[in-house]
VEXDREN-2710 file (C-alpha; in Angstrom, 1 decimal):
% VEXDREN-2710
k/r/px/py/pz
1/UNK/123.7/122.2/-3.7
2/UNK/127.1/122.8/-5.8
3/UNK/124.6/124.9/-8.1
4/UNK/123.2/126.9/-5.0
5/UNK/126.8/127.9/-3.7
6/UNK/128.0/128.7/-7.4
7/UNK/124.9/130.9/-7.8
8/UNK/125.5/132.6/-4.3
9/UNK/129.7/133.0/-4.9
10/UNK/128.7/135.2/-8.3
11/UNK/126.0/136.9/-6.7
12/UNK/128.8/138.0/-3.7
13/UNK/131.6/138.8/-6.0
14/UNK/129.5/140.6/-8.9
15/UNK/128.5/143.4/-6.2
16/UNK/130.6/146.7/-7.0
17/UNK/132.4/148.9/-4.2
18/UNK/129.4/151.8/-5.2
19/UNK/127.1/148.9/-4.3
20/UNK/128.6/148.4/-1.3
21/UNK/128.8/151.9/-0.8
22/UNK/130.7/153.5/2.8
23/UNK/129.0/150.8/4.9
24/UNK/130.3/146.8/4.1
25/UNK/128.0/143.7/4.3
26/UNK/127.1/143.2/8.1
27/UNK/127.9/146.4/9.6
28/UNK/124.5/148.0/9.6
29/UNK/123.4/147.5/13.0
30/UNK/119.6/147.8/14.9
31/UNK/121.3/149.0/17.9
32/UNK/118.4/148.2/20.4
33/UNK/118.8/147.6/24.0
34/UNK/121.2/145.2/25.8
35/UNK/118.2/143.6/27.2
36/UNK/116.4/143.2/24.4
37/UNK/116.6/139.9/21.9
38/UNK/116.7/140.3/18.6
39/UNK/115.8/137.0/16.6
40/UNK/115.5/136.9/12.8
41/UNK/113.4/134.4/11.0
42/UNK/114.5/133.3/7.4
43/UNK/114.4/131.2/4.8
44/UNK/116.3/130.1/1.6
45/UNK/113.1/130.2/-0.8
46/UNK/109.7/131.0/0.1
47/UNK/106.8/129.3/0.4
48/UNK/108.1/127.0/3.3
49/UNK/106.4/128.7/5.7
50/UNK/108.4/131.3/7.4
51/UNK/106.3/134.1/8.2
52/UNK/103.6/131.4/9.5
53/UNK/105.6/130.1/12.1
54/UNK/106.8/134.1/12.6
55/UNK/103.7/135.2/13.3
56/UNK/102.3/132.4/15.7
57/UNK/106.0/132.1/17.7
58/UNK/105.4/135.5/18.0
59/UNK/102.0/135.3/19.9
60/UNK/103.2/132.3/21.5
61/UNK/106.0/134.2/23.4
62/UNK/103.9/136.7/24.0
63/UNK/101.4/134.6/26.1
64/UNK/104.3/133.3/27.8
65/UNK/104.5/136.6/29.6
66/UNK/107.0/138.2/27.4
67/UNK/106.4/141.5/25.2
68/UNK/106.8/141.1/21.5
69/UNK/107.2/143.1/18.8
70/UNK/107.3/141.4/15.6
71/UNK/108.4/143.4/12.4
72/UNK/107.7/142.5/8.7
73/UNK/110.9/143.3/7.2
74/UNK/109.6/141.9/3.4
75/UNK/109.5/144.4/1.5
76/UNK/107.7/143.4/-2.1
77/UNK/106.1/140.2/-0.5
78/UNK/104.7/141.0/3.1
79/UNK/101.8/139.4/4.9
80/UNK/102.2/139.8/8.4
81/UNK/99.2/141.9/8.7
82/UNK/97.5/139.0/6.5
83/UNK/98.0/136.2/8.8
84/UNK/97.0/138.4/11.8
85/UNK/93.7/139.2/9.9
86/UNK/94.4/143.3/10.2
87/UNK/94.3/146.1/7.8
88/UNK/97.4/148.4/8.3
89/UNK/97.5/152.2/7.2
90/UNK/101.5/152.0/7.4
91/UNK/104.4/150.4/6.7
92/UNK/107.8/149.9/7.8
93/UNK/108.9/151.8/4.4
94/UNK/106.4/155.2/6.0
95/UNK/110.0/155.4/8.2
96/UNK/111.9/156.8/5.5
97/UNK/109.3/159.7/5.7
98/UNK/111.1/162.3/7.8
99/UNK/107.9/163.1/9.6
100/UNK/107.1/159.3/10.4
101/UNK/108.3/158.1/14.2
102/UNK/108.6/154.6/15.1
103/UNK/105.5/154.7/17.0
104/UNK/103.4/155.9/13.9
105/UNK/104.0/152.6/12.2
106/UNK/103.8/150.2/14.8
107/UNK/100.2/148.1/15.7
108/UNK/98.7/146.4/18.1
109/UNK/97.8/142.7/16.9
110/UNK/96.4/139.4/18.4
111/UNK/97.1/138.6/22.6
112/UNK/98.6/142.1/22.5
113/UNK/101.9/141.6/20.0
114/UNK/102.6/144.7/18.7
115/UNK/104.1/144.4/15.3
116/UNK/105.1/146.9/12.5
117/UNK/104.0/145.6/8.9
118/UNK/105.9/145.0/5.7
119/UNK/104.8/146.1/2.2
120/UNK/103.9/144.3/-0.9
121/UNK/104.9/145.3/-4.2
122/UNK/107.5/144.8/-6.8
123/UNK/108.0/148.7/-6.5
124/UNK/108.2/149.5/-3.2
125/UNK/111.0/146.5/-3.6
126/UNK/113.2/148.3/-5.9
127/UNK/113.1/151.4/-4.5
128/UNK/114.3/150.9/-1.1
129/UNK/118.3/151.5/-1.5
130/UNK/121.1/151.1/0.8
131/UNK/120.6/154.9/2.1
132/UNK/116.8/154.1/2.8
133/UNK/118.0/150.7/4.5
134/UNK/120.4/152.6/7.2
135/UNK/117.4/155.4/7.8
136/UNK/115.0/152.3/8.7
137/UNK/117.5/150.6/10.6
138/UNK/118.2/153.9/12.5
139/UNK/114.5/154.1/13.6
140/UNK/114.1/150.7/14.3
141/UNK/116.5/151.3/17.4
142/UNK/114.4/152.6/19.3
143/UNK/112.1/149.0/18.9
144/UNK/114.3/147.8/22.3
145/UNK/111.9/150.8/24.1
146/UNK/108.9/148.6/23.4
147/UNK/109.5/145.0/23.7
148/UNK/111.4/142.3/25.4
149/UNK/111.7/140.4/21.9
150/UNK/111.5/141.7/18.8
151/UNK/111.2/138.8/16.0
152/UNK/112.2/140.1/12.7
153/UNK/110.2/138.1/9.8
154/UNK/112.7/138.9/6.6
155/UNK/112.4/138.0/3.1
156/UNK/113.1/134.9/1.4
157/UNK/116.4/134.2/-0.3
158/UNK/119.7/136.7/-0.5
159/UNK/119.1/139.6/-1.2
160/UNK/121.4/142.4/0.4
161/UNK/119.0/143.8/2.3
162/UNK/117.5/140.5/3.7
163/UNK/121.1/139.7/4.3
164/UNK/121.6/142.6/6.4
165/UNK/118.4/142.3/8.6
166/UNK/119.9/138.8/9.3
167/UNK/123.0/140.1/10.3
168/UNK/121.3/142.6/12.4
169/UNK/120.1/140.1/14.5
170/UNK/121.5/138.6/17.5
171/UNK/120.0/135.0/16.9
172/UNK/119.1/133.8/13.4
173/UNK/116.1/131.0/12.4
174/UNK/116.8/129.2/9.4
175/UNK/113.4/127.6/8.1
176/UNK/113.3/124.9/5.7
177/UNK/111.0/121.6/4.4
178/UNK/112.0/118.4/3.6
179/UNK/112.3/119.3/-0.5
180/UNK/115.4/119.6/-1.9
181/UNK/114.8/122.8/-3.2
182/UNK/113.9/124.3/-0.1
183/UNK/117.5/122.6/1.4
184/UNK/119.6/123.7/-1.4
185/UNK/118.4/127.4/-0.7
186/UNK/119.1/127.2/3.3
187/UNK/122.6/126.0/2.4
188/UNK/122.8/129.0/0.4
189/UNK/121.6/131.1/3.4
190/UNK/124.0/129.4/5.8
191/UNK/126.7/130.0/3.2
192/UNK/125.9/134.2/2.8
193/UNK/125.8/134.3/6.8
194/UNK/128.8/132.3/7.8
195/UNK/130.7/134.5/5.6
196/UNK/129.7/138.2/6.9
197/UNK/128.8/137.0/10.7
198/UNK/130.9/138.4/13.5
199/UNK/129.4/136.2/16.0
200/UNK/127.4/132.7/14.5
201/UNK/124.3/132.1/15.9
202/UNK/121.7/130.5/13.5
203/UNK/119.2/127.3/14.1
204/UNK/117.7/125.2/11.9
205/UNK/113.7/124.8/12.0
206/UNK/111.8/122.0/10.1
207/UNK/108.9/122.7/8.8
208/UNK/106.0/120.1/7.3
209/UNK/107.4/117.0/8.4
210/UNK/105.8/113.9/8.4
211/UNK/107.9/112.8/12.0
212/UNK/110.8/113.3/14.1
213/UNK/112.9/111.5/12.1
214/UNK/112.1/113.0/9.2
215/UNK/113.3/116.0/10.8
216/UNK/116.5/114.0/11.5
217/UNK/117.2/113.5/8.2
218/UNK/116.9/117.0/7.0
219/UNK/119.1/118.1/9.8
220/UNK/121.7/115.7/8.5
221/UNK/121.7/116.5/5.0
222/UNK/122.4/119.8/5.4
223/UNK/125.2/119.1/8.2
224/UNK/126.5/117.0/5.7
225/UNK/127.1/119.7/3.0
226/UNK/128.1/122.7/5.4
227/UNK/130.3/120.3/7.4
228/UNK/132.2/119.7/3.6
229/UNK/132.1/122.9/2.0
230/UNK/132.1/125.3/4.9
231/UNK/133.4/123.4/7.8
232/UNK/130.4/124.3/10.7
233/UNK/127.5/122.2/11.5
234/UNK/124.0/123.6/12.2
235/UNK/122.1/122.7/15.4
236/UNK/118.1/122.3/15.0
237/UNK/115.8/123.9/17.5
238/UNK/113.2/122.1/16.0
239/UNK/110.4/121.0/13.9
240/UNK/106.4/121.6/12.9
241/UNK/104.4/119.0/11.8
242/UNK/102.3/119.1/8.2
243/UNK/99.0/119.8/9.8
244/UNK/95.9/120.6/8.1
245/UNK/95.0/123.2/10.8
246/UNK/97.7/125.3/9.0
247/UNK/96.1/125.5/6.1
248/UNK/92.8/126.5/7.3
249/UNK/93.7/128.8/9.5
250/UNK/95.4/130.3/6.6
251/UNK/92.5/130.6/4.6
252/UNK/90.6/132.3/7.7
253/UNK/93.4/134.3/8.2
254/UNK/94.0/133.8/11.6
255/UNK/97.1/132.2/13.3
256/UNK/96.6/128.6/13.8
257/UNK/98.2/128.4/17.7
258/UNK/94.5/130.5/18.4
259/UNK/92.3/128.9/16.3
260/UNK/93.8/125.1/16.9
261/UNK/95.5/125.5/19.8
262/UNK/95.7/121.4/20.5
263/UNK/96.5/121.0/16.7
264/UNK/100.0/119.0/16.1
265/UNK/101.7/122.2/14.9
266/UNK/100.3/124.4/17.7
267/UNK/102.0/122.5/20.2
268/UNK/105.2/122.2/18.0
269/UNK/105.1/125.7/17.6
270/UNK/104.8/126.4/21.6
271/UNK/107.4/124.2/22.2
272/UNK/109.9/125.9/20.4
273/UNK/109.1/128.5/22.0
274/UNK/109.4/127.6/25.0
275/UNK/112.8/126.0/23.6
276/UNK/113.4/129.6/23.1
277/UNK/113.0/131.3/26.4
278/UNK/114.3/128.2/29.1
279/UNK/117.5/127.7/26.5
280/UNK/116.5/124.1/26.4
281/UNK/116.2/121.5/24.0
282/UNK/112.6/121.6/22.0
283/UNK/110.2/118.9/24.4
284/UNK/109.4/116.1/21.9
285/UNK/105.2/116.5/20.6
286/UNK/103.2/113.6/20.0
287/UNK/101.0/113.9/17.0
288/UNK/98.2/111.6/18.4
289/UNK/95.3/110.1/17.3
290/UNK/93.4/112.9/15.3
291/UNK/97.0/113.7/13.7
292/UNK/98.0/110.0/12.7
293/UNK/94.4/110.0/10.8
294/UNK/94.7/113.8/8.9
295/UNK/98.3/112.1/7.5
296/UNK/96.4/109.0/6.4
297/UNK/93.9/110.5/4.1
298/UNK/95.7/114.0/3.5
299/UNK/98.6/112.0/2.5
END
């Protein structure tokens, strides 16, 4: 992880004052309602299963009785719309179109979560600047109007403009696998946002575990290197088990809580939110019988 903070120190003191430009790190702001939660999901890398778990937390506070809006803030690599099985006409970057309004942009997806999809593209990647970030945050103000929580799905690693949407938010979901790649890069992430946070508020979620303890372990190694080098600990909400109802519903293009609602990571995935909304610690989930038998021979 040495390698990972190295890597992320450069990266912070190579950016220029013009880069930074009139605004600094952190102080871009969504502005939306007092009553409204603003929770960022991230990750260090990708491929660990972010916008997954996005995308079915989101419909699982929704059947809770809450009002979601859930915005695809990747812009290069989104999917949202993907994983909901949708076709979108527009994009979070049509708000930098003077004529666009919030509600232009914004769909209606599964159990009635709204969301507003990302884009994907290497050159609609480069071409959103720090001026283009500020007009989309200014519009995305007005997100408060429609929902009780808005779940922000970001891009992977540290970029400046994932760093800002993490900033941005009021709570901050850090999600990482056992690998050590994976756990190198949420140090990193944990590194970039205990440096420009005001106010610290960011969990740690384990994906594709085998058990809890497993989960544990991860939580641990990670304590043990931000506890050293930074001098904070992170506290897990949670975990999701490595469940072969993910993968399938993947390939189906559906979210996995609908189409497998009894699966292992269903449940896991309810649970946190439910962890969520009471403020409570994540209910423990039992993998059972058909789970135990999926890890033997997927294994």
């Amino acid at each position: 992880m040495t390698d990972q903070a190295s890597r992320l120190r450069n990266l912070l003191e190579e950016m220029s004052e013009e880069e930074v430009g009139a605004k600094k790190i952190g102080e871009l702001d969504l502005d939306v309602e007092e009553n409204t939660r603003v929770i960022a999901i991230t990750s260090g890398k990708g491929g660990v299963g972010k916008t997954n778990l996005a995308v079915n937390l989101a419909i699982a506070m929704q059947t809770s009785g809450k009002k979601v809006l859930l915005i695809d803030a990747d812009i290069g690599m989104a999917n949202v719309n993907v994983l909901m099985g949708r076709v979108t006409n527009r994009s979070l970057v049509d708000l930098l179109d003077e004529e666009i309004e919030l509600e232009d942009v914004v769909e209606e997806g599964l159990q009635g979560v709204k969301y507003i999809s990302g884009v994907a593209g290497i050159e609609a990647a480069l071409s959103v600047n720090r001026s283009d970030q500020r007009k989309i945050h200014r519009k995305l103000s007005h997100c408060g109007e429609l929902a009780d929580i808005i779940i922000i799905d970001t891009g992977a690693g540290l970029s400046r403009y994932v760093i800002e949407f993490i900033l941005a938010a009021q709570e901050v979901l850090l999600v990482t696998t056992p690998e050590p790649t994976a756990l190198a890069d949420a140090y990193a992430v944990v590194k970039a946002y205990s440096k420009y946070a005001k106010k610290r508020s960011i969990k740690l979620v384990v994906n594709r575990i085998r058990d809890e303890e497993e989960c544990f372990e991860v939580t641990e190694r990670l304590n043990q290197t931000t506890q050293k080098f930074l001098k904070l600990s992170v506290e897990c909400l949670g975990y999701v088990y490595e469940d072969r109802a993910v993968r399938a519903a993947v390939k189906n293009q559906e979210p996995f809580i609908l189409s497998k609602p009894n699966s292992s990571a269903a449940l896991c995935v309810k649970a946190l939110a439910k962890s969520l909304l009471t403020g409570e610690e994540m209910e423990s989930v039992s993998k059972g019988w058909r789970a135990m038998l999926d890890r033997l021979f997927d294994y």
